[in-house]
PDB file of N, H, CA, C and O in Angstrom:
ATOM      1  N   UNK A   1     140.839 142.819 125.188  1.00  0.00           N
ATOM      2  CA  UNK A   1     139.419 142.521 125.136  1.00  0.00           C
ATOM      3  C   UNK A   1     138.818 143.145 123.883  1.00  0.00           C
ATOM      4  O   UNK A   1     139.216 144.203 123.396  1.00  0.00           O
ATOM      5  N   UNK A   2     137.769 142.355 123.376  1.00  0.00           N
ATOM      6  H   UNK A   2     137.445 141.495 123.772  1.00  0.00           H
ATOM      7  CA  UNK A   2     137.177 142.719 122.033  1.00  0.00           C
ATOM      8  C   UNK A   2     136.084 144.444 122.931  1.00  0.00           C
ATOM      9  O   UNK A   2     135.767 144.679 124.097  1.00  0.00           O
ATOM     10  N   UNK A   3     135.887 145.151 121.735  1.00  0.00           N
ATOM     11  H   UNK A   3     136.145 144.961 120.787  1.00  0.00           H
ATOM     12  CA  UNK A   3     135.328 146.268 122.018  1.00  0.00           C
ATOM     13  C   UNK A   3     133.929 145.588 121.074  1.00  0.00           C
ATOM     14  O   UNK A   3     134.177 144.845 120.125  1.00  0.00           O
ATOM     15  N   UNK A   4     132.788 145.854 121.365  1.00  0.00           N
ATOM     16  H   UNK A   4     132.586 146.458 122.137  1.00  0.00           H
ATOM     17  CA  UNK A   4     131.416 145.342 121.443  1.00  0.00           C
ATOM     18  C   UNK A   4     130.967 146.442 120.333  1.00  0.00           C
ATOM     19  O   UNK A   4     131.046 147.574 120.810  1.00  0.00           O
ATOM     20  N   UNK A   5     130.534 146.425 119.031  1.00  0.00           N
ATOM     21  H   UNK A   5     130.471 145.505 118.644  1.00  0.00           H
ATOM     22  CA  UNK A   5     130.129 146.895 117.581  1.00  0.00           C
ATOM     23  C   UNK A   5     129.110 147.546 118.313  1.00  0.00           C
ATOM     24  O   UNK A   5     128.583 146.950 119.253  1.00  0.00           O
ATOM     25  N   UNK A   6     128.736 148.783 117.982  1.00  0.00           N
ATOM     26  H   UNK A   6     129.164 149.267 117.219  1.00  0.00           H
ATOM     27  CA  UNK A   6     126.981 149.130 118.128  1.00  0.00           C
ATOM     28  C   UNK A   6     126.338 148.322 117.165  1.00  0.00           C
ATOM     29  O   UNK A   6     126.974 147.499 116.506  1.00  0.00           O
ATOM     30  N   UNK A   7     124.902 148.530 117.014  1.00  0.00           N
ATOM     31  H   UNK A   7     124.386 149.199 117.549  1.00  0.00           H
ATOM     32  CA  UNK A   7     123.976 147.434 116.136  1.00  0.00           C
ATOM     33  C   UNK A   7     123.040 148.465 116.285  1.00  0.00           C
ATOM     34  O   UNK A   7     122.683 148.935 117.366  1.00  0.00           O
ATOM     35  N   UNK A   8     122.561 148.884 114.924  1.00  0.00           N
ATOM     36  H   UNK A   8     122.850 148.502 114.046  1.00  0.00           H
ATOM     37  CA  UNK A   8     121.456 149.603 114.996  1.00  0.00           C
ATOM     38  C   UNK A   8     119.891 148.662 114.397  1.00  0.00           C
ATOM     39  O   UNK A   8     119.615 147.512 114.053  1.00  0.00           O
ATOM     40  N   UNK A   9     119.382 149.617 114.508  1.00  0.00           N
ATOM     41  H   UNK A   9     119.606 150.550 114.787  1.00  0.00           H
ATOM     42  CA  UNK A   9     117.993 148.517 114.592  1.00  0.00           C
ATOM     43  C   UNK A   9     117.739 148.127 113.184  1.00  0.00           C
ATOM     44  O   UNK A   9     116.757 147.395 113.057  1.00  0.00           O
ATOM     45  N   UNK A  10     118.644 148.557 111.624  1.00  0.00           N
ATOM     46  H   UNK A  10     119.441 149.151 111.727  1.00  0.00           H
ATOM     47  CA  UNK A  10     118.470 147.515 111.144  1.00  0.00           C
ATOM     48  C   UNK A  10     119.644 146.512 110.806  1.00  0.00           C
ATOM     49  O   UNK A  10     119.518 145.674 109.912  1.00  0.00           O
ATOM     50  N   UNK A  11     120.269 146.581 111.220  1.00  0.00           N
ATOM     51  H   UNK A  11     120.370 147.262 111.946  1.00  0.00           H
ATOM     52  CA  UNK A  11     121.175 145.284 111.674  1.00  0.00           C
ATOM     53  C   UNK A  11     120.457 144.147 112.349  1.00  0.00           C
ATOM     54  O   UNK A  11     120.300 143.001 111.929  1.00  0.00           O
ATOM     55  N   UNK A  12     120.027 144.721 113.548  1.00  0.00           N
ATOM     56  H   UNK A  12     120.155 145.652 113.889  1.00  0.00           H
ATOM     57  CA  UNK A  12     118.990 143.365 114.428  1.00  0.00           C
ATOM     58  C   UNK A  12     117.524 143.174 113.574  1.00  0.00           C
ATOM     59  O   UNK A  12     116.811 142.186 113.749  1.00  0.00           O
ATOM     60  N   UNK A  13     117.181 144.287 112.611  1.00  0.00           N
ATOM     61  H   UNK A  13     117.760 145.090 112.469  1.00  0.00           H
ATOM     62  CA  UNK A  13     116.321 143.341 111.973  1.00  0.00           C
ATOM     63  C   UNK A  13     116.413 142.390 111.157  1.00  0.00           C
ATOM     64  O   UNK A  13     115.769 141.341 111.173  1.00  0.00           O
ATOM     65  N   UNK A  14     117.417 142.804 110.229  1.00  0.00           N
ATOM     66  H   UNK A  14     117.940 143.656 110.215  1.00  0.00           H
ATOM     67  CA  UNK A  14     117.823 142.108 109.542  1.00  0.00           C
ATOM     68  C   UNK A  14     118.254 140.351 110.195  1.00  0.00           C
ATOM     69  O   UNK A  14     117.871 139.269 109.751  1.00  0.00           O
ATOM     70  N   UNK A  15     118.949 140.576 111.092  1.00  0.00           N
ATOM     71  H   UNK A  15     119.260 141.455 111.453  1.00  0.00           H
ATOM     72  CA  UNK A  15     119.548 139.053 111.311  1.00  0.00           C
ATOM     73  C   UNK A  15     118.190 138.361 112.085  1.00  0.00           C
ATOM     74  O   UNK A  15     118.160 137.164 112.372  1.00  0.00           O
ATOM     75  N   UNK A  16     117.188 139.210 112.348  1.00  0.00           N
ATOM     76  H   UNK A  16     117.213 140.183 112.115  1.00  0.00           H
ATOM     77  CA  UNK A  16     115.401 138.419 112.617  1.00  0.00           C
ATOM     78  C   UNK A  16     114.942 138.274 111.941  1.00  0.00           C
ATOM     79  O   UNK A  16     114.071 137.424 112.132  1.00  0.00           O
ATOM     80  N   UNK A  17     114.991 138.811 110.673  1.00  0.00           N
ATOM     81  H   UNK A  17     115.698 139.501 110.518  1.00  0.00           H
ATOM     82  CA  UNK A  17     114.434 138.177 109.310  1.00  0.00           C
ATOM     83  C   UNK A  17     114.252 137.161 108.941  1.00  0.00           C
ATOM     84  O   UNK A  17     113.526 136.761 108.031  1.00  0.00           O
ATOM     85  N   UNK A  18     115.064 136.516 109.793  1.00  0.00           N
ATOM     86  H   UNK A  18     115.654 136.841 110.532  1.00  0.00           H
ATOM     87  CA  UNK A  18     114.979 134.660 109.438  1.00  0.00           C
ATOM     88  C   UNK A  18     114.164 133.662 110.882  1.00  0.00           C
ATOM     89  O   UNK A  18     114.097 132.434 110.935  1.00  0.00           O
ATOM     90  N   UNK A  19     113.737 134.455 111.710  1.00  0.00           N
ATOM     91  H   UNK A  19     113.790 135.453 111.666  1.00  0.00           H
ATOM     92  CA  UNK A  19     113.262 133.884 112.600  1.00  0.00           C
ATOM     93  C   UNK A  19     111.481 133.611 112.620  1.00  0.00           C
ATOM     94  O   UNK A  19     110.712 132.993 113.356  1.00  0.00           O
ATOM     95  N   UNK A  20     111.359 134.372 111.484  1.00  0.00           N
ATOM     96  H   UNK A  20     111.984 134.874 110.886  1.00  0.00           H
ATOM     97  CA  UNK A  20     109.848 133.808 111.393  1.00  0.00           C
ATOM     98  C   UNK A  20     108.673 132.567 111.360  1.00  0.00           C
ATOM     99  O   UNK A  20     108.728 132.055 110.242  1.00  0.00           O
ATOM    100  N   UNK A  21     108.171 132.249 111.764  1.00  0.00           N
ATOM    101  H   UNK A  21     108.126 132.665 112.673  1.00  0.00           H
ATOM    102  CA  UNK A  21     107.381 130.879 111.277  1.00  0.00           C
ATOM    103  C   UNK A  21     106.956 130.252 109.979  1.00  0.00           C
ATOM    104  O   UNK A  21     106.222 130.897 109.230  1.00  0.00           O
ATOM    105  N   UNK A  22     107.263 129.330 109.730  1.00  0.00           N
ATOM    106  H   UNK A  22     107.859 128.805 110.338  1.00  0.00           H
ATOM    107  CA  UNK A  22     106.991 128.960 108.625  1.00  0.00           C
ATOM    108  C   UNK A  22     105.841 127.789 108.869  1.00  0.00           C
ATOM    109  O   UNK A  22     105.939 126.910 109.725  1.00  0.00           O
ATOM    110  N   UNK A  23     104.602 127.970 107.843  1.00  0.00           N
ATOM    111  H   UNK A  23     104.522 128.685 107.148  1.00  0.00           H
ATOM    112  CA  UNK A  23     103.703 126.913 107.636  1.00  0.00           C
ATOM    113  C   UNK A  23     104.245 125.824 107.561  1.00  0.00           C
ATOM    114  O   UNK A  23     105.436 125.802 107.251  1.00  0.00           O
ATOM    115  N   UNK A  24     103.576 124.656 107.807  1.00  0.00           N
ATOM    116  H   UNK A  24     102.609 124.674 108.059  1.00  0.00           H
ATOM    117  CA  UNK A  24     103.956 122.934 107.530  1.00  0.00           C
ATOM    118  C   UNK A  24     103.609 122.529 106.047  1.00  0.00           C
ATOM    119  O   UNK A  24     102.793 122.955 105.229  1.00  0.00           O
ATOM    120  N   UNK A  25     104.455 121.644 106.035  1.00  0.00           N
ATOM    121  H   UNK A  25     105.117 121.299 106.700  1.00  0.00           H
ATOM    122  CA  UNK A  25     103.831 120.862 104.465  1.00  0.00           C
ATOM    123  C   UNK A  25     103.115 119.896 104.861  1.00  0.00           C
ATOM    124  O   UNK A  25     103.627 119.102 105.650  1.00  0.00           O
ATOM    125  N   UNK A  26     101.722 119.698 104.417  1.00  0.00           N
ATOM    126  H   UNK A  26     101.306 120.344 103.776  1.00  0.00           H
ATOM    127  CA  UNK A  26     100.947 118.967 104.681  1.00  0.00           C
ATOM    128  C   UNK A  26     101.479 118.043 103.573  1.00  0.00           C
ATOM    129  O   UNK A  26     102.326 118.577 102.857  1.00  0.00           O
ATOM    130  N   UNK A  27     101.142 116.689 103.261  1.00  0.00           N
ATOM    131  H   UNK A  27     100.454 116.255 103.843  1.00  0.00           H
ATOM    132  CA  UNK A  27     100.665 116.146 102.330  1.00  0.00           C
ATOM    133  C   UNK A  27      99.466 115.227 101.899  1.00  0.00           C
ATOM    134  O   UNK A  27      98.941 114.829 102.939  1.00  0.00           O
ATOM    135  N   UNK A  28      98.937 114.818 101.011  1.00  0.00           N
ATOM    136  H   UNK A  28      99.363 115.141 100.166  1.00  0.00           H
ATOM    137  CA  UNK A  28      97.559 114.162 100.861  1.00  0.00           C
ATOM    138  C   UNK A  28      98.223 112.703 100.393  1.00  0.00           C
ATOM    139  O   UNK A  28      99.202 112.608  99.653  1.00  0.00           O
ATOM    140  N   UNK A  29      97.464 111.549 100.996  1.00  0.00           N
ATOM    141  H   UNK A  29      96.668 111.626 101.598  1.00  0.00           H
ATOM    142  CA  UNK A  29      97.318 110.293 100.397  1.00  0.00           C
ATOM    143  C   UNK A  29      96.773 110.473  99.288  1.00  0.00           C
ATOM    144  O   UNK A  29      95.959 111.371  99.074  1.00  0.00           O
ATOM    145  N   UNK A  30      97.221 109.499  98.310  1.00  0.00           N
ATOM    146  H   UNK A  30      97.882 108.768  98.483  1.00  0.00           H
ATOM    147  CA  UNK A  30      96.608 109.176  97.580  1.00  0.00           C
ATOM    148  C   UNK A  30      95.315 108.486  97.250  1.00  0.00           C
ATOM    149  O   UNK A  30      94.526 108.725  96.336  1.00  0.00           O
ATOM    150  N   UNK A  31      95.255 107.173  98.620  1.00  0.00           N
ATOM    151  H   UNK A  31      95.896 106.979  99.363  1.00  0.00           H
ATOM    152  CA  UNK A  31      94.477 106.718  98.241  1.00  0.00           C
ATOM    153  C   UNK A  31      93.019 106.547  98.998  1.00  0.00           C
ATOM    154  O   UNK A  31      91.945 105.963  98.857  1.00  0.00           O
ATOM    155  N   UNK A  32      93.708 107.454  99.904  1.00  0.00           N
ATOM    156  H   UNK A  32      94.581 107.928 100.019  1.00  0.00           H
ATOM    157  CA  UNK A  32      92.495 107.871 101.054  1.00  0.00           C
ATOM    158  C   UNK A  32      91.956 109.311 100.994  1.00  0.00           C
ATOM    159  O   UNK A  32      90.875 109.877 100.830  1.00  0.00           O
ATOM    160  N   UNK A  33      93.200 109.609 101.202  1.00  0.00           N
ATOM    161  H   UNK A  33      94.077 109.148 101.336  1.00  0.00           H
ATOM    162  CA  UNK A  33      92.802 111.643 100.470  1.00  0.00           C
ATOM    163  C   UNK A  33      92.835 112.210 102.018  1.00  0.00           C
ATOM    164  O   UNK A  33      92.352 113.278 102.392  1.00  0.00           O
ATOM    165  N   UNK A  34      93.557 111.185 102.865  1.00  0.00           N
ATOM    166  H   UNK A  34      93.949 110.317 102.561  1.00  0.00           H
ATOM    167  CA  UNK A  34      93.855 112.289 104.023  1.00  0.00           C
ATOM    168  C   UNK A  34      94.714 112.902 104.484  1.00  0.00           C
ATOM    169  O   UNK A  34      95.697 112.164 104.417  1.00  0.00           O
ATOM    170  N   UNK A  35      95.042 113.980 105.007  1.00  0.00           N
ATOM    171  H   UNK A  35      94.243 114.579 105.062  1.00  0.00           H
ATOM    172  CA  UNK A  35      96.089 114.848 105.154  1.00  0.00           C
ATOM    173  C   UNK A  35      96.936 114.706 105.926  1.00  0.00           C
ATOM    174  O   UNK A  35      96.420 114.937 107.020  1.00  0.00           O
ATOM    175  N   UNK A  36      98.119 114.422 106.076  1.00  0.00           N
ATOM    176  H   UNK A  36      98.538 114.234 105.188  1.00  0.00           H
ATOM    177  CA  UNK A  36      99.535 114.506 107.346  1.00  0.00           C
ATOM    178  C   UNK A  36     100.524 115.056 106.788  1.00  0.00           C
ATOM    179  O   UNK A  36     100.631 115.529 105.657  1.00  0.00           O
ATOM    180  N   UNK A  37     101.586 114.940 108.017  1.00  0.00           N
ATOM    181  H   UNK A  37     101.499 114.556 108.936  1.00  0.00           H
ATOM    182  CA  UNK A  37     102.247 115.924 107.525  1.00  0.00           C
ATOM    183  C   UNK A  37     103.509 114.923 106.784  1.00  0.00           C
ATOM    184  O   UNK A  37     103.680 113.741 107.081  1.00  0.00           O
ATOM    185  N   UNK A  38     104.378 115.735 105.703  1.00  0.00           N
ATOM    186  H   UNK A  38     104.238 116.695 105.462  1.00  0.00           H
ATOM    187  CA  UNK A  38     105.709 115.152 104.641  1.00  0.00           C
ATOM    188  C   UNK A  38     106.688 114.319 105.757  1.00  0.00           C
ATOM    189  O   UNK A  38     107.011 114.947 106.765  1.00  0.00           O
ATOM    190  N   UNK A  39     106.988 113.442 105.659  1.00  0.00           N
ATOM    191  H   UNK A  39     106.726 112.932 104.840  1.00  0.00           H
ATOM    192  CA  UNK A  39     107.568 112.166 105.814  1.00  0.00           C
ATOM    193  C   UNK A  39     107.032 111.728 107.049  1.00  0.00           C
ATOM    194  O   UNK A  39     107.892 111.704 107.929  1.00  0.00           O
ATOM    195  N   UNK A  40     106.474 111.553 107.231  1.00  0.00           N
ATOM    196  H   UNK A  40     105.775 111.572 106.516  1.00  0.00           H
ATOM    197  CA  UNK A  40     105.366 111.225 108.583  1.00  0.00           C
ATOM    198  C   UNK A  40     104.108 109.796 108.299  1.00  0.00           C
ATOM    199  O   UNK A  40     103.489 109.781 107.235  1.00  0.00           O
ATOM    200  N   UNK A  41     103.891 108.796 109.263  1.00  0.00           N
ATOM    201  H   UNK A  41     104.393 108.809 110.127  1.00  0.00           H
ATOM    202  CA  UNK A  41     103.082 108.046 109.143  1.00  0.00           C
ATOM    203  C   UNK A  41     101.785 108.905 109.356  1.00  0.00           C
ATOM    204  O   UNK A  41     101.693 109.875 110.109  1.00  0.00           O
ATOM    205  N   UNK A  42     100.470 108.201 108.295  1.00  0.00           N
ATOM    206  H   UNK A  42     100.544 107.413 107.683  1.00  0.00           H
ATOM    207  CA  UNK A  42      99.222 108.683 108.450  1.00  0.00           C
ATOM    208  C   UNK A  42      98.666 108.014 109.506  1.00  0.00           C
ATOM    209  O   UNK A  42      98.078 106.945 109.341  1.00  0.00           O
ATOM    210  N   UNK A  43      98.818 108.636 110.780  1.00  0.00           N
ATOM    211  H   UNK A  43      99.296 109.504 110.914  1.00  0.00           H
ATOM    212  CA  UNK A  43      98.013 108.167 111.742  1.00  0.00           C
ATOM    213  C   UNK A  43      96.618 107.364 111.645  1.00  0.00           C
ATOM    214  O   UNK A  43      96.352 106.335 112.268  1.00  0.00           O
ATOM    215  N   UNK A  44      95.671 108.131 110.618  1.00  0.00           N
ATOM    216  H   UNK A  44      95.886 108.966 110.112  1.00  0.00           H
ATOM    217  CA  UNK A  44      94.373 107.707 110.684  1.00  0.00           C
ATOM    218  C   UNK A  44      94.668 105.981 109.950  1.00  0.00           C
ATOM    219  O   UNK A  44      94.409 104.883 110.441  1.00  0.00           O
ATOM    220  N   UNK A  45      95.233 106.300 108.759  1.00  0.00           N
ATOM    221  H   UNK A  45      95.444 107.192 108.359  1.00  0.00           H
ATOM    222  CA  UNK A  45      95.002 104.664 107.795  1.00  0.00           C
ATOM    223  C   UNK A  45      96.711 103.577 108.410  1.00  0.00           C
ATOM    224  O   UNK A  45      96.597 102.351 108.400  1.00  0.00           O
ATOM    225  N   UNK A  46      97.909 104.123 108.811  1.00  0.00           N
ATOM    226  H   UNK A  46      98.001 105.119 108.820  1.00  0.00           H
ATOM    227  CA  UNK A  46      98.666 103.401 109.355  1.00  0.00           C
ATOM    228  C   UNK A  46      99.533 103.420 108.111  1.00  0.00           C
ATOM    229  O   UNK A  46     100.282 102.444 108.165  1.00  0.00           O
ATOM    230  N   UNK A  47      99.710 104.037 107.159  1.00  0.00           N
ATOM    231  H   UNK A  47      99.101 104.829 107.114  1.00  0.00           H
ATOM    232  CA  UNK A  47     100.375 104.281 105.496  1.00  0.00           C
ATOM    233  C   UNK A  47     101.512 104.867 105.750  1.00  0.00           C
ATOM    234  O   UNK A  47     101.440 105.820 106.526  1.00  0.00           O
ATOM    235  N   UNK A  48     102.647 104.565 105.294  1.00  0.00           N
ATOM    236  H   UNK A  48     102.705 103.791 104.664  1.00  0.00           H
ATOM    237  CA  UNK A  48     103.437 105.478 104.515  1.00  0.00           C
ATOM    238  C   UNK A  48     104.291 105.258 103.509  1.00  0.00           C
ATOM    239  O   UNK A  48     105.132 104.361 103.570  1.00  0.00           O
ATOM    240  N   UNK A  49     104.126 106.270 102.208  1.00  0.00           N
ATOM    241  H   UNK A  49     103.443 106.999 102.158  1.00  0.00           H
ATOM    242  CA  UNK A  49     104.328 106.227 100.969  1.00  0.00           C
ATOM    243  C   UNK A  49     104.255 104.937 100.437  1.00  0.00           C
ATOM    244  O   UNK A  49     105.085 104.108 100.065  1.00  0.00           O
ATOM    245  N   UNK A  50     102.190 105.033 100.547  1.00  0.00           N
ATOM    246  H   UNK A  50     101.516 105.707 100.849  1.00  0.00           H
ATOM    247  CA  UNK A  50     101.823 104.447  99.703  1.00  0.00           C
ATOM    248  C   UNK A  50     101.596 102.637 100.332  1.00  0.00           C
ATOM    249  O   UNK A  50     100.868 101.904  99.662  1.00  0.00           O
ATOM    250  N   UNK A  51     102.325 102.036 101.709  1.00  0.00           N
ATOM    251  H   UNK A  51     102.916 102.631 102.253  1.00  0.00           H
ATOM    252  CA  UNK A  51     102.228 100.586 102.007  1.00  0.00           C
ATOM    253  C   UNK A  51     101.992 100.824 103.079  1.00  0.00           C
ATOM    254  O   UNK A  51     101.977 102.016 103.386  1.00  0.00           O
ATOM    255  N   UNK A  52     101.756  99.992 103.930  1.00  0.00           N
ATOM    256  H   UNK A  52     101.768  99.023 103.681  1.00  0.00           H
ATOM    257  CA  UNK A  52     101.076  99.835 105.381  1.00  0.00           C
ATOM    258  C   UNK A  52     102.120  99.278 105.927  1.00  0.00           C
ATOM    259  O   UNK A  52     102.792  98.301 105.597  1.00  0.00           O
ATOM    260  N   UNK A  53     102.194 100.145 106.962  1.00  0.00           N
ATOM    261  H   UNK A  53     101.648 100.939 107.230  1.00  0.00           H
ATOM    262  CA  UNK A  53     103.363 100.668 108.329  1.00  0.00           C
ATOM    263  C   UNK A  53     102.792  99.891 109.566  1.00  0.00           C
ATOM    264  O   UNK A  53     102.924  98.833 110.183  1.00  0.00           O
ATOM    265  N   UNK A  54     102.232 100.803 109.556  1.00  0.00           N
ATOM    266  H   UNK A  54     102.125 101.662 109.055  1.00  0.00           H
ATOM    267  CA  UNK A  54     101.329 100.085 111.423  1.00  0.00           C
ATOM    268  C   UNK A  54     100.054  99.324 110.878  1.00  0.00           C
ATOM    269  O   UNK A  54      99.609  99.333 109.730  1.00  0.00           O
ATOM    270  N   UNK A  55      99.592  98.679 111.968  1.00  0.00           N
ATOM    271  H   UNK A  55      99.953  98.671 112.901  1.00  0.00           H
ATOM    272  CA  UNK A  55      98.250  97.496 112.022  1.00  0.00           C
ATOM    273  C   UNK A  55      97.836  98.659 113.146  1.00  0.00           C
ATOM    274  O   UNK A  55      98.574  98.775 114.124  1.00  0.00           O
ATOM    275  N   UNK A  56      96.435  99.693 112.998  1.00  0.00           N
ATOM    276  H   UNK A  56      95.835  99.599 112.204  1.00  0.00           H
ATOM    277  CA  UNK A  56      96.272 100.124 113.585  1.00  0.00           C
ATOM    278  C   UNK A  56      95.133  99.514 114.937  1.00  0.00           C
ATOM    279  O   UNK A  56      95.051  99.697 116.151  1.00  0.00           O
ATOM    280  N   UNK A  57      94.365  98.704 113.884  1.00  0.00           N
ATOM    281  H   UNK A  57      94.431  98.555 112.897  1.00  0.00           H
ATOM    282  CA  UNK A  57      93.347  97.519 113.972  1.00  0.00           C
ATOM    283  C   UNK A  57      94.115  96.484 115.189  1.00  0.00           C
ATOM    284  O   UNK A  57      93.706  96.476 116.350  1.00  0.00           O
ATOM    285  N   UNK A  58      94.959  95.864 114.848  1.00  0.00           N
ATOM    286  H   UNK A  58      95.292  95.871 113.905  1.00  0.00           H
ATOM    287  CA  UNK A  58      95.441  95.126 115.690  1.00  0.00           C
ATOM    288  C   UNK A  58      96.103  95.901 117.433  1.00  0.00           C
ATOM    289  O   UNK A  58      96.103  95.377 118.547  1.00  0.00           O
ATOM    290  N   UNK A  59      96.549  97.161 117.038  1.00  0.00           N
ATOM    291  H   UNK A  59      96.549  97.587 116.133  1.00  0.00           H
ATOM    292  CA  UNK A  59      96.859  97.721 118.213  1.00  0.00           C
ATOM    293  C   UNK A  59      95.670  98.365 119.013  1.00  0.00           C
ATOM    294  O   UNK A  59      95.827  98.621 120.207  1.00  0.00           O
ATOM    295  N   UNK A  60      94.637  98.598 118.458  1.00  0.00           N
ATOM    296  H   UNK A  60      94.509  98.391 117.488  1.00  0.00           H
ATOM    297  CA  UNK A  60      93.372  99.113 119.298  1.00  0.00           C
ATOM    298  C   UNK A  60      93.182  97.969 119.793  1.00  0.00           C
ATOM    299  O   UNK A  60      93.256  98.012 121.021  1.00  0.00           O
ATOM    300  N   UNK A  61      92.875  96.521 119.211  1.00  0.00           N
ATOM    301  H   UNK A  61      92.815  96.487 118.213  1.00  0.00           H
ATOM    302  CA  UNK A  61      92.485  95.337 119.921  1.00  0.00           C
ATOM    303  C   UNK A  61      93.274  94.855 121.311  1.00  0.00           C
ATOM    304  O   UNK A  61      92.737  94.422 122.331  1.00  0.00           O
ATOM    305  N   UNK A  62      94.914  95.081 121.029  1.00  0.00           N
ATOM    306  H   UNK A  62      95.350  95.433 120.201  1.00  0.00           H
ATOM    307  CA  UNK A  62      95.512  94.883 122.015  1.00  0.00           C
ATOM    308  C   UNK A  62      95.465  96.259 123.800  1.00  0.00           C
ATOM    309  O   UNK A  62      95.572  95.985 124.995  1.00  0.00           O
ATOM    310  N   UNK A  63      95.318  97.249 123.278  1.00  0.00           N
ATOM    311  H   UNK A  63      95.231  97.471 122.307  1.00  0.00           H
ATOM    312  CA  UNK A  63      94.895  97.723 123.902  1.00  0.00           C
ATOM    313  C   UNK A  63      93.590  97.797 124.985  1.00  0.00           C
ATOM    314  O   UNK A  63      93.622  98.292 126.112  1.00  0.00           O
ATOM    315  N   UNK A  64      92.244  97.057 124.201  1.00  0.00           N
ATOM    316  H   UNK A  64      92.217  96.655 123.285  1.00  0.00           H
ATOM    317  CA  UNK A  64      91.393  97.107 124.423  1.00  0.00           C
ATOM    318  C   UNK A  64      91.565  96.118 125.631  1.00  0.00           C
ATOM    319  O   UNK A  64      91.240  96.369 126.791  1.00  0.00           O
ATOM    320  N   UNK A  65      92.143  94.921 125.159  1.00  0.00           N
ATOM    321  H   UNK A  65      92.407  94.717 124.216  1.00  0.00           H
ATOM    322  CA  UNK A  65      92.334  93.403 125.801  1.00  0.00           C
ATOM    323  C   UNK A  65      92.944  93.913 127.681  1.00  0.00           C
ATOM    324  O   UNK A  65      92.326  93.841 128.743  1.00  0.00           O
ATOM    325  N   UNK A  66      94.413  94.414 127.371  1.00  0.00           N
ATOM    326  H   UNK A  66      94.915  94.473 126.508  1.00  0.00           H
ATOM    327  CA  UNK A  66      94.898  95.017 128.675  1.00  0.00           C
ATOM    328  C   UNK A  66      93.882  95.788 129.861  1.00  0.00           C
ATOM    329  O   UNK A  66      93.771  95.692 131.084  1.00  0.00           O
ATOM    330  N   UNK A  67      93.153  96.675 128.688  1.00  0.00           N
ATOM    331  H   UNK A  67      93.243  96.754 127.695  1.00  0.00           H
ATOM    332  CA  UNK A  67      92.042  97.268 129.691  1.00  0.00           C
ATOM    333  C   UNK A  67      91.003  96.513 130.640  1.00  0.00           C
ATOM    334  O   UNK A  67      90.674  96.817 131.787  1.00  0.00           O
ATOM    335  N   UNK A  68      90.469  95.169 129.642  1.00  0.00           N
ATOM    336  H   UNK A  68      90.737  94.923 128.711  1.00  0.00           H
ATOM    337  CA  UNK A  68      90.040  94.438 130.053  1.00  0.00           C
ATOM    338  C   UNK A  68      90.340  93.395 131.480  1.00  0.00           C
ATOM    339  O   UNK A  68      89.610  93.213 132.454  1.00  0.00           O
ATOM    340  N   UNK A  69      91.858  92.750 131.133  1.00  0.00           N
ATOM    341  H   UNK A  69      92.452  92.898 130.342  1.00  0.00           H
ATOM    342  CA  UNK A  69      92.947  92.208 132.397  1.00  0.00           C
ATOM    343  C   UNK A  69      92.595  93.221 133.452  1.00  0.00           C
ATOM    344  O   UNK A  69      92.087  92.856 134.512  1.00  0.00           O
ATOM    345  N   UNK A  70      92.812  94.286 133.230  1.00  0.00           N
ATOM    346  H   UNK A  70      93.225  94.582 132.368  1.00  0.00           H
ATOM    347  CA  UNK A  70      92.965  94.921 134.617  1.00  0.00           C
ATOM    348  C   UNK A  70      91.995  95.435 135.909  1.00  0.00           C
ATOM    349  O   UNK A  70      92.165  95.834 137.061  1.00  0.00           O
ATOM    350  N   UNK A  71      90.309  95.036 134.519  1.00  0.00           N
ATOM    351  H   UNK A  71      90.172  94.711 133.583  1.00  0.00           H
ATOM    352  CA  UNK A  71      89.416  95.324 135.698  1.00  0.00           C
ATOM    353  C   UNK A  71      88.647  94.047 136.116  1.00  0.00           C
ATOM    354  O   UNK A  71      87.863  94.081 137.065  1.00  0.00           O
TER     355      UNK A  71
END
């Protein structure tokens, strides 16, 4: 059987040194100037890098419609 190293406390700090949080990268549109985050669709305009991804317009409408059917 392996015999178990002591670890003094900076040994265990050390190997926590890397467990910290790191901020997000935001990034900005260009052509709106709003903020999301790096490789991510812009929720608000439906963009990414720069062409249109989602019809956000068209999916609120469809949504709206269902709500409608059901009451």
């Amino acid at each position: 059987m392996v015999v178990r190293m002591r670890h003094t406390r900076a040994h265990t700090a050390n190997r926590r040194s890397h467990h910290a949080l790191k901020s997000k990268n935001l990034s900005v549109d260009k052509e709106t100037g709003s903020v999301h985050l790096g490789h991510h669709i812009d929720m608000k305009t439906g963009r990414y890098k720069g062409r249109q991804v989602l019809n956000l317009v068209k999916k609120a409408e469809k949504k709206q419609s269902k709500s409608k059917a059901k009451a």
